[in-house]
C-alpha positions as CSV (number, residue, x, y, z in Angstrom):
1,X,-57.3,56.1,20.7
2,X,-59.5,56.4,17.4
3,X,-59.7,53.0,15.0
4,X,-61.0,53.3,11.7
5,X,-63.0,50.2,10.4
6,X,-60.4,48.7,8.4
7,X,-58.3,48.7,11.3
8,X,-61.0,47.0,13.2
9,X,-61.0,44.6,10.7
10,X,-57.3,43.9,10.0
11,X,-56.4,43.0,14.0
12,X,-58.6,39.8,14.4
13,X,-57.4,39.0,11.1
14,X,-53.9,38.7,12.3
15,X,-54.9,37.7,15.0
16,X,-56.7,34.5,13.8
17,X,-53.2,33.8,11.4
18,X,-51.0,34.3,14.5
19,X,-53.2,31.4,16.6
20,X,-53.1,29.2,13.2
21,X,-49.2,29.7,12.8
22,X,-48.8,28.4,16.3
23,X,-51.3,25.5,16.5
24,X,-49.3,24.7,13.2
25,X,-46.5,24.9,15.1
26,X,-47.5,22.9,17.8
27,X,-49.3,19.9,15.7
28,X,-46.0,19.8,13.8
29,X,-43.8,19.6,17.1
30,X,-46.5,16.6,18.2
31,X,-46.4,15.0,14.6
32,X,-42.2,15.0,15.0
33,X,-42.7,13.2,18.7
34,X,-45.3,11.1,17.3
35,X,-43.2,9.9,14.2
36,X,-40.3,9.5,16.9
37,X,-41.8,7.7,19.2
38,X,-43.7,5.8,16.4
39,X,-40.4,5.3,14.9
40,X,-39.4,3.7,17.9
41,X,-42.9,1.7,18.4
42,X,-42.1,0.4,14.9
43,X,-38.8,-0.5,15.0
44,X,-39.0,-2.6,18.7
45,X,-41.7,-4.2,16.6
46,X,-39.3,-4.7,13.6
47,X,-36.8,-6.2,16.4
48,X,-39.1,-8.6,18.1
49,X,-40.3,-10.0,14.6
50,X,-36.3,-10.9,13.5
51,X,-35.5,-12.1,17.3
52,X,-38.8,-14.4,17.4
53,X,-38.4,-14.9,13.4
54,X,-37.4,-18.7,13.7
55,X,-39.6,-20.1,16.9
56,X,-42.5,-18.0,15.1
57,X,-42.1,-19.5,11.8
58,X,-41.7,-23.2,14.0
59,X,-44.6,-22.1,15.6
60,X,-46.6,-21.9,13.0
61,X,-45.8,-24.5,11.0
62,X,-46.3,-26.6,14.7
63,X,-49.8,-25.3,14.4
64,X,-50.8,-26.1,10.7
65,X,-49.3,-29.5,11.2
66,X,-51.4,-30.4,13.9
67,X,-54.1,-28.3,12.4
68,X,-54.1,-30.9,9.4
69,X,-53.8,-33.8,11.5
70,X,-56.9,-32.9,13.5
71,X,-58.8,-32.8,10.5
72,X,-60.9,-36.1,10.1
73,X,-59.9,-36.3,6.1
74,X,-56.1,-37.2,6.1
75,X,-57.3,-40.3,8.7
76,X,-60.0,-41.2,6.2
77,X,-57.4,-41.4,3.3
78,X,-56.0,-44.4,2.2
79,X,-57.6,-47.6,4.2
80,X,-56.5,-49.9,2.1
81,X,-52.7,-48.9,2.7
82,X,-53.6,-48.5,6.4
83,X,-54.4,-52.0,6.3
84,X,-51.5,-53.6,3.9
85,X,-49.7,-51.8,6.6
86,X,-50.8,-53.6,9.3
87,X,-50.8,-57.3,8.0
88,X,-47.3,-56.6,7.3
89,X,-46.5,-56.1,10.8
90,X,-48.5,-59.0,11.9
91,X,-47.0,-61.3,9.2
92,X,-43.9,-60.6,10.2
93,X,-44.6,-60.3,13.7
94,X,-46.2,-64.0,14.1
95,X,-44.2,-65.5,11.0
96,X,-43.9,-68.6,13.5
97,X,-47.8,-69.0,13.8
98,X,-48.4,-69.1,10.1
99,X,-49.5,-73.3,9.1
100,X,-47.1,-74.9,7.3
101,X,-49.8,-77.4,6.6
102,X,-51.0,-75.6,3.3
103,X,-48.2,-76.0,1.0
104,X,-45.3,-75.0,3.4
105,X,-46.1,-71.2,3.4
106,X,-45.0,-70.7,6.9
107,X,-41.3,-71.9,5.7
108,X,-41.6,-69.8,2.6
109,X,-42.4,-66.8,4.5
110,X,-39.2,-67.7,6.9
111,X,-36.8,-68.2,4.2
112,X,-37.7,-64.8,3.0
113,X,-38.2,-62.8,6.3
114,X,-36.7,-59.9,6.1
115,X,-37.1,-59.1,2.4
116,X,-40.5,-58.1,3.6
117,X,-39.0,-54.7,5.3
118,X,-39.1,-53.6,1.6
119,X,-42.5,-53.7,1.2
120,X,-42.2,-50.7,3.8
121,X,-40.9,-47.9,1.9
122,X,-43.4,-48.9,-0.7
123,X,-46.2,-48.2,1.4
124,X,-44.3,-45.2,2.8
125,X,-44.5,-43.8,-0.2
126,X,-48.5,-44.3,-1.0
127,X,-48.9,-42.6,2.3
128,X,-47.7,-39.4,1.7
129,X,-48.5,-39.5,-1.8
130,X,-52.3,-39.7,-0.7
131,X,-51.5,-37.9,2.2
132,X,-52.6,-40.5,4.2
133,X,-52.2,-40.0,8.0
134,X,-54.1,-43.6,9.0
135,X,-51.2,-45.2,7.1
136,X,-48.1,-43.2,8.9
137,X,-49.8,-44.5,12.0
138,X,-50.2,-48.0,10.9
139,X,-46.0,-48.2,9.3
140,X,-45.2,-48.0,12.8
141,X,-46.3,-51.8,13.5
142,X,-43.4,-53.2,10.5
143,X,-41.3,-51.0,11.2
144,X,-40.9,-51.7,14.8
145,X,-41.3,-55.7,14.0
146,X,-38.5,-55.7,11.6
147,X,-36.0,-53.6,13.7
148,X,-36.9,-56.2,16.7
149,X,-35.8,-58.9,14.4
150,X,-33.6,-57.7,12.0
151,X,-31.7,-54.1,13.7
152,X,-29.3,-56.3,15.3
153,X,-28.0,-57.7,11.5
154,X,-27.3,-54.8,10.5
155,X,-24.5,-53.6,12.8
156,X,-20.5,-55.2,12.4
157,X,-20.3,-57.5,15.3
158,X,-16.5,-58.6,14.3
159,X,-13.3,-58.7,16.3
160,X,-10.3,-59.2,15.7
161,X,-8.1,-62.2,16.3
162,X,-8.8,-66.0,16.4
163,X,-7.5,-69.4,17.0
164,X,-9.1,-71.2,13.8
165,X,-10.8,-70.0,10.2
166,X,-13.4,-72.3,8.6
167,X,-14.8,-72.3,5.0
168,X,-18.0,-73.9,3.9
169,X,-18.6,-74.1,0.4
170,X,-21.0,-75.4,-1.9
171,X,-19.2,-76.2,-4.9
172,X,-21.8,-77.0,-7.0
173,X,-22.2,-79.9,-9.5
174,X,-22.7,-78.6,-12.7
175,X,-19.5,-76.4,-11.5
176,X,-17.7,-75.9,-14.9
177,X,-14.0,-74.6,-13.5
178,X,-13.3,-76.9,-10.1
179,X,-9.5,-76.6,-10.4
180,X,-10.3,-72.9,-10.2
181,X,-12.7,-73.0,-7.3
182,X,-10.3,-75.3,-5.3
183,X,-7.4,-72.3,-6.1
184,X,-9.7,-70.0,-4.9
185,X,-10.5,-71.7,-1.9
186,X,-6.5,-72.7,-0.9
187,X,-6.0,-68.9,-1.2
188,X,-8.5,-68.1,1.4
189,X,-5.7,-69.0,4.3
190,X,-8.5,-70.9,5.8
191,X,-7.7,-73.9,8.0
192,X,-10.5,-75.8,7.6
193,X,-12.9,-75.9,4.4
194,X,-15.9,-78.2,4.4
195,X,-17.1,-79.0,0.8
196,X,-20.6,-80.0,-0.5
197,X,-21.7,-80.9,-3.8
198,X,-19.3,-82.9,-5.1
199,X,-19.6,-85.4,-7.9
200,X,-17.1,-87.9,-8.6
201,X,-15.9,-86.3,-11.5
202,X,-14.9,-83.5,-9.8
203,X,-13.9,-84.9,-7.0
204,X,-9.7,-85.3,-8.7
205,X,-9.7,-82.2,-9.1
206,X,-10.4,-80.7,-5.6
207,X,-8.0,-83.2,-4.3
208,X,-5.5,-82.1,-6.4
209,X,-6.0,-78.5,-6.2
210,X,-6.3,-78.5,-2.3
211,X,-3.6,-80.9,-1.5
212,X,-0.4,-78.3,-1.1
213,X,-2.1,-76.5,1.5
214,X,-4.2,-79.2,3.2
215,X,-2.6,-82.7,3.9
216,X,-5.8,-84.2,5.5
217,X,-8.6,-84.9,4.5
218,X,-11.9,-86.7,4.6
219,X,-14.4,-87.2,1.9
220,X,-17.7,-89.1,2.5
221,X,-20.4,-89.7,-0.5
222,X,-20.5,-85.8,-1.9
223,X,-19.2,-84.1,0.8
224,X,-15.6,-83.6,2.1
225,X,-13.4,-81.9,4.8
226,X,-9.7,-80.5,4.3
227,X,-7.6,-79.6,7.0
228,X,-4.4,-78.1,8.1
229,X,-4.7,-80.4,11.5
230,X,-4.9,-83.8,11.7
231,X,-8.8,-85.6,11.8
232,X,-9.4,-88.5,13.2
233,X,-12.9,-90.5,14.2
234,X,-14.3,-90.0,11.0
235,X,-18.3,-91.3,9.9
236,X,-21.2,-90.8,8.1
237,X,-24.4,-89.1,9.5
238,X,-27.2,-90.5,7.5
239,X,-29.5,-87.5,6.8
240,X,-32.2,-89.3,5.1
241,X,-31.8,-88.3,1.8
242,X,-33.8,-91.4,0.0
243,X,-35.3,-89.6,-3.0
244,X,-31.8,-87.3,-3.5
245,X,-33.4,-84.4,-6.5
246,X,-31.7,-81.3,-7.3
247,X,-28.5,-80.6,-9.9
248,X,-26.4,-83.1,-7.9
249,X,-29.2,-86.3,-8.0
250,X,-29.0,-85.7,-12.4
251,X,-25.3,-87.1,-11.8
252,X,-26.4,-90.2,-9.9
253,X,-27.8,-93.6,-10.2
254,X,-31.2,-94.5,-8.0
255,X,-28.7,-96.7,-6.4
256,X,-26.2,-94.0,-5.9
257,X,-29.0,-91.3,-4.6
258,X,-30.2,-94.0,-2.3
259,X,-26.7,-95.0,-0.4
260,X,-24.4,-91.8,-1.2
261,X,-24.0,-89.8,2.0
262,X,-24.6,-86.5,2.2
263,X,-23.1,-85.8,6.1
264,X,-20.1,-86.5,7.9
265,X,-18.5,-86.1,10.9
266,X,-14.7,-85.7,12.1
267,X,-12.6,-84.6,15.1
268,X,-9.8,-81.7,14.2
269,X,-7.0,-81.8,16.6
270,X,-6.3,-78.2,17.6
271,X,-3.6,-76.6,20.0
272,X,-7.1,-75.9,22.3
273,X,-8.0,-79.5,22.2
274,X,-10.4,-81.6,20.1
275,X,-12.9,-79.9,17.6
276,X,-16.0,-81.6,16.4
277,X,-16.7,-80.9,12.5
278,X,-20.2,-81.7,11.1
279,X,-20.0,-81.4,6.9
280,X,-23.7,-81.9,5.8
281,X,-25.8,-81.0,2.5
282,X,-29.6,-81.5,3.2
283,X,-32.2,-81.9,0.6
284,X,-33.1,-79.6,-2.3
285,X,-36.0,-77.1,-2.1
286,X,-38.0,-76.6,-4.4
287,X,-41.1,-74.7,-5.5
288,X,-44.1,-76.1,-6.8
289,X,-47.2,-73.9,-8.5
290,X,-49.3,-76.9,-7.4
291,X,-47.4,-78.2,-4.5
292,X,-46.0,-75.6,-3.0
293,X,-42.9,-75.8,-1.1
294,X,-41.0,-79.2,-1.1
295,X,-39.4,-79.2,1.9
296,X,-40.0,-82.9,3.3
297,X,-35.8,-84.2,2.2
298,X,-34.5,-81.1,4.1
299,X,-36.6,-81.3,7.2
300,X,-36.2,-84.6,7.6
301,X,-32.7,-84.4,7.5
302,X,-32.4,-81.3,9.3
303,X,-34.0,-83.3,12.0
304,X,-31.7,-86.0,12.4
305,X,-28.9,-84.0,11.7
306,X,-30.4,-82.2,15.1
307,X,-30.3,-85.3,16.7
308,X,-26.6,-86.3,15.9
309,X,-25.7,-83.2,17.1
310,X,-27.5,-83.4,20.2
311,X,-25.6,-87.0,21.2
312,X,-22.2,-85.6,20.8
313,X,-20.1,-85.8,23.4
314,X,-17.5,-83.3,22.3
315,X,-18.6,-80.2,23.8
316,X,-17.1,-78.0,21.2
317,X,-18.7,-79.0,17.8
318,X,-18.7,-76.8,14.7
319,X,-21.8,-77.1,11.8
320,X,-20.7,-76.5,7.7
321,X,-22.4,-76.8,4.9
322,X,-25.5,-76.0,2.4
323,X,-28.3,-76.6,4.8
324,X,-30.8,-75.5,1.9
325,X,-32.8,-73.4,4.3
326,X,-32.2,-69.9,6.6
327,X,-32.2,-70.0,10.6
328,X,-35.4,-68.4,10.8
329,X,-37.2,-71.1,9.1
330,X,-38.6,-73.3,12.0
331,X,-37.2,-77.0,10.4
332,X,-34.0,-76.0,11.8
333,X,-35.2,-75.2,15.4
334,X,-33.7,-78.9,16.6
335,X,-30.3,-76.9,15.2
336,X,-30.4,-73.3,16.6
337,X,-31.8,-74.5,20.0
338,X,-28.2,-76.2,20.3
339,X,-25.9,-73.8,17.9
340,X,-25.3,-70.5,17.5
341,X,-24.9,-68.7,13.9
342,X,-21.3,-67.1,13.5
343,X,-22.9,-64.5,10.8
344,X,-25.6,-63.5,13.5
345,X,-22.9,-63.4,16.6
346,X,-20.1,-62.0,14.6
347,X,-21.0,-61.1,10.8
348,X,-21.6,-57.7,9.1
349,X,-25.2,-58.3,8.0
350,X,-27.7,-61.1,6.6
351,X,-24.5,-62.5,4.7
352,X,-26.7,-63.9,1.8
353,X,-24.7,-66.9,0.2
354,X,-27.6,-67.9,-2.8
355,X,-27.4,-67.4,-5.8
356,X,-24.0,-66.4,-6.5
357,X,-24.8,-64.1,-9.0
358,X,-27.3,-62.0,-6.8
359,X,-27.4,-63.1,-3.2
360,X,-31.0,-63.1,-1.6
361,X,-31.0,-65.5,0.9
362,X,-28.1,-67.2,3.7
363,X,-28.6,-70.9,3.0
364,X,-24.8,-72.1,3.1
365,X,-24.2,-72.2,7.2
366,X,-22.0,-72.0,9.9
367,X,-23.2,-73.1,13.1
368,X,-21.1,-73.9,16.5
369,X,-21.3,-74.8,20.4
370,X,-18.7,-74.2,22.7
371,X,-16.1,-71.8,20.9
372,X,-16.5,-68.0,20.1
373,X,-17.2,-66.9,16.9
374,X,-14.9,-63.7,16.3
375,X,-15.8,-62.9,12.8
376,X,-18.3,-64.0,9.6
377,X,-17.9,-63.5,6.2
378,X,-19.1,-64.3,2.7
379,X,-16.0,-64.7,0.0
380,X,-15.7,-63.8,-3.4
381,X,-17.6,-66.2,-5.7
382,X,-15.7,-68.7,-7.4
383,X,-17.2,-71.1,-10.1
384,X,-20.1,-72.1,-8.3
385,X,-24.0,-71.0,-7.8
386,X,-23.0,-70.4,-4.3
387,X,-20.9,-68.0,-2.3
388,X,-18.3,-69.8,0.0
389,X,-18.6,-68.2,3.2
390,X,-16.1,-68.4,6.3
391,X,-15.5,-67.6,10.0
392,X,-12.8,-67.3,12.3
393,X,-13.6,-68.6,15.4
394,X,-11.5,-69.1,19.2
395,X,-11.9,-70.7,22.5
């Protein structure tokens, strides 16, 4: 057949379109699987990232923790609190190894033991404001020291039930309402209420106030016991307290401060048997820029009130009254190494008794041998600088 040039020219022409149409075709058909299979590819990923969302995020915030932590700078931060840190543990840790030779520190530092957990949020609190890992590190030492000897406070050890309740209560000389304080104190339901601190002016009125619901009593010097049960074998413990100062001495001769007891000790008959009662005020403490602690009157009597305790032959014996000091101070280690503390066996915290109006420190005591303390408490405050505080106790 005959072709004219334009015809010659026209045929690859088309020919070239047709190829292009269908490579066009065919790219398009590949770019659809692509963007399916794509699709897919994509959207598996977008699934693992919102499966793996949470442990990737935890993951990652694992990493730059430890990432920060291996960096030498946050362990260069803050020495100084590293340090304060660390004293405090130690301080508290051997409290009993601190001399008591310069100015009684070692019995300040007891009295006040564990108010020094609270310099541990302080120095929490300069840690992470200077981002101080050192520090963190160091916390762990106080905070481990003061749980070992103070976690156990914290927790209500009560129970119910009880043969016997007890009061101790420091009524306080310069009292100015003692016909209220005795009210308060007859209210309490308690059968037994040791009193300290009284002065014979008062004395009337406590007798008067407390003698409806206790028809014994016992009152030696400035200290007294009232009871629902009978008392018998009734003395003096002399507790050394030539030299009496504190509010009570301002309302007493040198003659009086020199032969006024300040201990007693009684027998309670109870449906279980005897009970021996101790009633005891020990010397004043008091604080001295130049001096120091003046503790020689309390831990002098503290020591032969030990000893009394120690020779009696009644196996159950029961401690009241203002010691003027806390169980962790070491004077009173001839004490605790023979009684027990109701507020530590069965009380609901420290049980701070002084001063009334804000309660820092457990001074007013309740101490016993051979009965079970079921519950310790403090009681509202009456007239006094002091809190009464009470127990129930069984055999």
């Amino acid at each position: 057949m005959t072709t004219t040039p334009q015809q010659d020219t026209q045929e690859p022409v088309a020919a070239h379109a047709r190829d292009t149409a269908a490579a066009g075709q065919g790219g398009a058909g590949r770019r659809d699987d692509d963007s399916r299979d794509g699709g897919s590819r994509d959207g598996g990923s977008r699934g693992g990232d919102h499966r793996d969302g949470g442990s990737g995020a935890w993951r990652t915030g694992i990493r730059r923790a430890v990432r920060a932590v291996s960096r030498p700078e946050p362990w260069k931060r803050g020495p100084v609190l590293a340090a304060l840190a660390l004293l405090l543990g130690l301080l508290m840790l051997l409290h009993a190894r601190i001399p008591d030779g310069l100015k009684n520190v070692g019995s300040l530092v007891e009295t006040f033991l564990p108010w020094f957990g609270v310099f541990v949020p302080v120095l929490l609190a300069g840690a992470l404001w200077r981002r101080s890992a050192s520090t963190l590190v160091a916390l762990l030492l106080p905070v481990t020291v003061w749980l070992n000897l103070f976690g156990g406070v914290l927790s209500d050890k009560s129970h119910p039930g009880g043969d016997l309740t007890v009061v101790s209560h420091n009524v306080g000389a310069g009292n100015p309402d003692p016909a209220g304080t005795a009210r308060d104190l007859a209210a309490s339901g308690a059968d037994v209420v040791a009193l300290e601190e009284l002065t014979g002016q008062a004395r009337g009125a406590y007798e008067k106030g407390l003698a409806k619901a206790y028809p014994y009593h016992t009152v030696k010097g400035t200290v007294g016991l009232w009871s629902k049960r009978p008392l018998s074998d009734t003395r003096t413990v002399d507790v050394a307290m030539l030299g009496m100062a504190g509010p009570l001495a301002r309302n007493l001769s040198a003659e009086e401060k020199a032969a006024t007891p300040r201990a007693l000790r009684t027998t309670v008959a109870t449906d279980q048997g005897p009970l021996a009662v101790y009633v005891a005020h020990l010397g004043s403490v008091r604080v001295n820029p130049r001096a120091g602690l003046s503790t020689n009157q309390r831990d002098d009597g503290a020591e032969k009130l030990g000893k009394a305790v120690a020779a009696e032959q009644n196996e159950r014996v029961v401690l009241l009254g203002d010691l003027n000091g806390t169980t962790d101070d070491r004077a009173f280690a001839g004490l605790t190494s023979q009684l027990r503390s109701a507020q530590e066996t069965a009380g609901n915290g420290f049980g701070f008794s002084w001063p009334a109006g804000f309660p820092v420190v457990r001074i007013d005591q309740i101490l016993v041998r051979g009965v079970e303390p079921q519950s310790s408490w403090v009681l509202p405050a009456t007239g006094s600088d002091h809190l009464p505080v009470a127990a129930r106790i069984s055999w």
